[in-house]
C-alpha positions in Angstrom: 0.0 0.0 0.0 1.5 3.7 -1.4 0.6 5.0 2.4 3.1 2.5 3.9 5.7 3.0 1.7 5.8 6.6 2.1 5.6 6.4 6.2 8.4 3.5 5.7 10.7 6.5 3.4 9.9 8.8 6.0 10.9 7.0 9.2 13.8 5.2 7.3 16.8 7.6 9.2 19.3 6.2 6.9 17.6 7.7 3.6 18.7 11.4 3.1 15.7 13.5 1.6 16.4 16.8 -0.5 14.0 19.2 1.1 12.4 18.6 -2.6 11.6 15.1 -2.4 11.0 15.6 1.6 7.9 18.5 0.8 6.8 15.7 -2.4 6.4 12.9 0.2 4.5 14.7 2.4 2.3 16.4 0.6 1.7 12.7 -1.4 0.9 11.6 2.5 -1.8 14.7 2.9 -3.5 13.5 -0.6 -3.8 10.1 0.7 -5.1 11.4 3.9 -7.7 13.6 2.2 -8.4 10.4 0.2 -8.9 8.2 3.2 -11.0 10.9 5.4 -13.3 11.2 2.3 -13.6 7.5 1.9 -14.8 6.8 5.5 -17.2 10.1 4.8 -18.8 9.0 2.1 -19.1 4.8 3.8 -20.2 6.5 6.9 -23.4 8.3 5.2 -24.0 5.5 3.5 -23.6 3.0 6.7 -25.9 5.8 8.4 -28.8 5.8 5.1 -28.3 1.9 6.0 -29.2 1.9 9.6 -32.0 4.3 9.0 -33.5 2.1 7.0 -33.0 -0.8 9.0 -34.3 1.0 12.2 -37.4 2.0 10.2 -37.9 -1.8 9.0 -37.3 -3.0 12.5 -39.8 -0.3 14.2 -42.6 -2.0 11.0 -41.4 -5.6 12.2 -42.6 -4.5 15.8 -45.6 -2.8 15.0 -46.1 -5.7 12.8 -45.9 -7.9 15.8 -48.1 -11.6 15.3 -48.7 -10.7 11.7 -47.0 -13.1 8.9 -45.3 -11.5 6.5 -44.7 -13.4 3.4 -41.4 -13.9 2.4 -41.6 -12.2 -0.7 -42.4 -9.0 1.2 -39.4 -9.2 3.7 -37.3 -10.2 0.8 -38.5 -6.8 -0.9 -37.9 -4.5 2.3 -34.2 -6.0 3.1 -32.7 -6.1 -0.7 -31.9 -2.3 -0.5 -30.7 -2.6 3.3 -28.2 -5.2 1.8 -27.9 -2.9 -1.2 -26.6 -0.1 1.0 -24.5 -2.1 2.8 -23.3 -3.9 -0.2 -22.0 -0.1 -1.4 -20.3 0.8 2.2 -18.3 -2.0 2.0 -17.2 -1.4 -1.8 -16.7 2.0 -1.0 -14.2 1.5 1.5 -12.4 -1.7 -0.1 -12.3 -0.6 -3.6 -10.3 2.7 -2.7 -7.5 0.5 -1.7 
């Protein structure tokens, strides 16, 4: 991962940075931190879209207490709660 390899450059204390290639490595570490703080942003308001939806199908499943529910119909209300949390989970793996 590029994020380890720079920190590794950085810590190494026998590799002699120009001020140059010092100010490029950190401001490559900044970008990547930007990157990674607008992943978990973006997974995080879709992980919250995700709860809200499965708080408001849990709050029906108690109202809807002792009647059946065909399956069809519980298979329709939790296909966009795995939807959602299909997308979190890309959204944070595929930036890798």
């Amino acid at each position: 991962m590029e994020l380890n390899q720079l920190i590794i450059k950085l810590q190494n204390p026998l590799t002699h940075h120009s001020p140059t290639a010092l100010r490029l490595l950190v401001e490559r570490l900044a970008e990547l931190n930007q990157d990674i703080e607008q992943t978990l942003s973006t997974s995080n308001q879709t992980l919250a879209r995700a709860s809200e939806g499965m708080q408001s199908l849990l709050d029906l499943l108690r109202l809807a207490d002792g009647t059946p529910f065909p399956a069809r119909q519980l298979f329709s209300l939790l296909t966009p709660l795995h939807q959602e949390m299909l997308l979190a989970r890309f959204q944070l793996i595929g930036k890798q």
